[in-house]
C-alpha positions as CSV (number, residue, x, y, z in Angstrom):
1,X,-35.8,76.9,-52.1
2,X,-32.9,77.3,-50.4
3,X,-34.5,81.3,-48.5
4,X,-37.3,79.5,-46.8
5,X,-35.5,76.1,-45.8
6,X,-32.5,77.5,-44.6
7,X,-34.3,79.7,-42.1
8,X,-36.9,76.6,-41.5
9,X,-34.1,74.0,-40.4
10,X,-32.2,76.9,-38.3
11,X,-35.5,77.5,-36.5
12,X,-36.1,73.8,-35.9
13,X,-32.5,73.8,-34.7
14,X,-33.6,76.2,-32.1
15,X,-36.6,74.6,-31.0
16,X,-34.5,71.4,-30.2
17,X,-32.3,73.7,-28.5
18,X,-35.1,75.6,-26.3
19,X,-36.3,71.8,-25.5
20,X,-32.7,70.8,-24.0
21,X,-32.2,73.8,-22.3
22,X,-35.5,74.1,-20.1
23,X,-37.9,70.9,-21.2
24,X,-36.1,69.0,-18.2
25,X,-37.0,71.6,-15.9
26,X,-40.7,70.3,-16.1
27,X,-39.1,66.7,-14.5
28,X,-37.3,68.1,-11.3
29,X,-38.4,65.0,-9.7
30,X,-36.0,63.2,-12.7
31,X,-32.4,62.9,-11.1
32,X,-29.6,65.7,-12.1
33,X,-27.9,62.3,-14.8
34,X,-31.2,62.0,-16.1
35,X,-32.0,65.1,-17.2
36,X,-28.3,65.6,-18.2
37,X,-28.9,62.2,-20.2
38,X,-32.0,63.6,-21.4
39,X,-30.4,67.0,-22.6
40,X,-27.2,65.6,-24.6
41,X,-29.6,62.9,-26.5
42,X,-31.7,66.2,-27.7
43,X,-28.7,68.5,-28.3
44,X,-27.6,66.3,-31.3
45,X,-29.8,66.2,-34.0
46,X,-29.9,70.0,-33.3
47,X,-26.4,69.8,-33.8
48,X,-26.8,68.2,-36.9
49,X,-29.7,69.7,-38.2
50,X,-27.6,73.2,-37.2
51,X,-24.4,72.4,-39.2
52,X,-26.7,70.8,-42.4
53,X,-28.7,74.3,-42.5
54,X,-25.3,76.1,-41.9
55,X,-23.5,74.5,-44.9
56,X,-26.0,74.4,-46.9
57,X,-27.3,77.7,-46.6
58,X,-23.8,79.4,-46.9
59,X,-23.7,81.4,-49.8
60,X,-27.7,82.2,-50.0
61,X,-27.1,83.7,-47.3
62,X,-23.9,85.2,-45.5
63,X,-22.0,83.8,-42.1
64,X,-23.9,86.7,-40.1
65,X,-26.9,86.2,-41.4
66,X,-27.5,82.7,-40.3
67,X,-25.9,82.8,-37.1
68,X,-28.3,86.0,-36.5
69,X,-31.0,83.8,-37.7
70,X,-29.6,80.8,-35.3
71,X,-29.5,83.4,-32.4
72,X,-32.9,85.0,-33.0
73,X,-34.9,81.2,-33.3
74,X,-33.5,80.3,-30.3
75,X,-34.6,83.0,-28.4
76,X,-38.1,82.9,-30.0
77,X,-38.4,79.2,-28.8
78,X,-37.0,79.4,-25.6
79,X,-39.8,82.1,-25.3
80,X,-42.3,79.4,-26.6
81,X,-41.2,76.4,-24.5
82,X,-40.9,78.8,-21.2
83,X,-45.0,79.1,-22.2
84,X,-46.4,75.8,-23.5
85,X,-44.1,73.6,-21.7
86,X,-43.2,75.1,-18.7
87,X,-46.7,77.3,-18.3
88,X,-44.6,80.7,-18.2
89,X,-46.7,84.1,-18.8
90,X,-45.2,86.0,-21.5
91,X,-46.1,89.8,-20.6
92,X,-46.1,92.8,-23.0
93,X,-42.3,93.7,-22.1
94,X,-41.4,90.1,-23.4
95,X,-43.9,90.9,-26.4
96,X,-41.5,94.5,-27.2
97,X,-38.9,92.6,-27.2
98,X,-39.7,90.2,-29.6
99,X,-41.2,93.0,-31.7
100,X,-38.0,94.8,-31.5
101,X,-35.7,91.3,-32.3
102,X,-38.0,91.3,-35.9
103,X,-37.1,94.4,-36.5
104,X,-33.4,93.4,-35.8
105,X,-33.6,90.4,-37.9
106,X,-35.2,92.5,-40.7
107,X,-31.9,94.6,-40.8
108,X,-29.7,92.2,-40.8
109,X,-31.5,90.4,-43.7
110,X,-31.8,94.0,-45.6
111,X,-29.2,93.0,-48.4
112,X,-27.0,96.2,-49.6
């Protein structure tokens, strides 16, 4: 349970994260405050849902693991909210290197 949940809430973690990061970029007419506001009020359930996966997930799988998990998600969904909310192209160089971050992730997951 704990493989596929682990990697599940990290990932959601990131997709709250991508959402603070750029989702207030799509209200420039919002003030600076707002989208300040607006950022901080997303950034803590990913904070909590971060730590909860963390914790729990420590032990299935190793400190490394999940932070590489942590940083892979994120940039996976910044990727996905630069396209669906901010209307971004994502060209073929973007596409490598998200082929080439699996293949990172599958070495660091590669248990010895």
């Amino acid at each position: 349970m704990k493989l596929v949940l682990v990697p599940l809430m990290i990932f959601a973690s990131g997709a709250f994260m991508a959402v603070a990061w750029l989702g207030h970029l799509r209200f420039r007419e919002r003030g600076f405050f707002m989208a300040l506001a607006m950022s901080w009020a997303i950034v803590l359930p990913e904070y909590i849902l971060n730590v909860t996966a963390t914790r729990y997930g420590y032990g299935t799988y190793t400190g490394a693991q999940m932070a590489s998990f942590h940083l892979a998600s994120g940039v996976v969904c910044v990727a996905l909210v630069s396209r669906f909310v901010l209307g971004e192209r994502l060209d073929g160089r973007q596409g490598l290197g998200l082929a080439l971050l699996a293949a990172g992730m599958m070495l660091m997951l590669k248990r010895t």
